[in-house]
N, C-alpha and C positions, 0 to 999 in steps of 0.2 A: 475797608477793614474786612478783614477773611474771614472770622470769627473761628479761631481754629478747634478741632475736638481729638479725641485719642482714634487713628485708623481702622477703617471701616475695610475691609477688604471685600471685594465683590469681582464677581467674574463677569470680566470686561468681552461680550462677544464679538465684538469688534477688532479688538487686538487680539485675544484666542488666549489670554492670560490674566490671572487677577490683576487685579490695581485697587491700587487702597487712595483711600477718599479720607482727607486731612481736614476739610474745612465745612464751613457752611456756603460758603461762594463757591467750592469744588463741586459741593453736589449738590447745590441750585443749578450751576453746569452740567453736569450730568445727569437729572432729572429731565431739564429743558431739552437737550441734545442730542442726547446718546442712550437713554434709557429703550430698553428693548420692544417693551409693550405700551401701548399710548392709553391705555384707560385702565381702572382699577382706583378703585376706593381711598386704600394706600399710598399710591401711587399719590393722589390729589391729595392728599392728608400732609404729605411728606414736602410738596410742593409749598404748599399752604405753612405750611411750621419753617422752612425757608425766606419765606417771605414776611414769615412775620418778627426772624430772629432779625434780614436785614433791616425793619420799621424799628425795631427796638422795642416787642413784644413779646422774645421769646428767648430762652437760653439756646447757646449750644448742644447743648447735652439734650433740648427738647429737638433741636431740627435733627440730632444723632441717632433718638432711637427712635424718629418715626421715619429716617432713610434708611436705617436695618430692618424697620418693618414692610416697606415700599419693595427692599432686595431679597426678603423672604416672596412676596405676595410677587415678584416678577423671576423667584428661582434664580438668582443669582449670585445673593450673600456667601460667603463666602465662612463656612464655622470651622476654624482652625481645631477646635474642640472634636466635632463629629467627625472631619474627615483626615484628622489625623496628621494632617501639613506641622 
């Protein structure tokens, strides 16, 4: 199960474009793989609330805003609001 949530868009440096992040297995993925910086608080916060949504400890919406908090603390998130997209 993906545990899906409302897209997160974040700036993917790898690809050199945003991409929006749908689920909680998307960005358990993307945290484990492709995340830009390997340490930060955040970062392990967002890990940890992943792993606990897939145990059946945690809502979606709890692994969503600690991977918007993870994309703030790695400068990536992506805020449609502030930059005006």
């Amino acid at each position: 199960m993906s545990h899906p949530f409302p897209p997160v868009t974040i700036e993917s440096r790898r690809l050199g474009k945003p991409e929006n992040i749908c689920s909680v297995t998307e960005a358990a993925e993307f945290l484990l793989m492709k995340w830009p910086v390997h340490q930060g608080q955040k970062l392990k916060a967002a890990r940890q609330r992943c792993y606990d949504v897939l145990d059946g400890n945690a809502s979606a919406a709890d692994a969503r805003s600690a991977f918007i908090e993870a994309a703030k603390e790695a400068d990536i998130f992506v805020d449609y609001i502030k930059t005006g997209r």
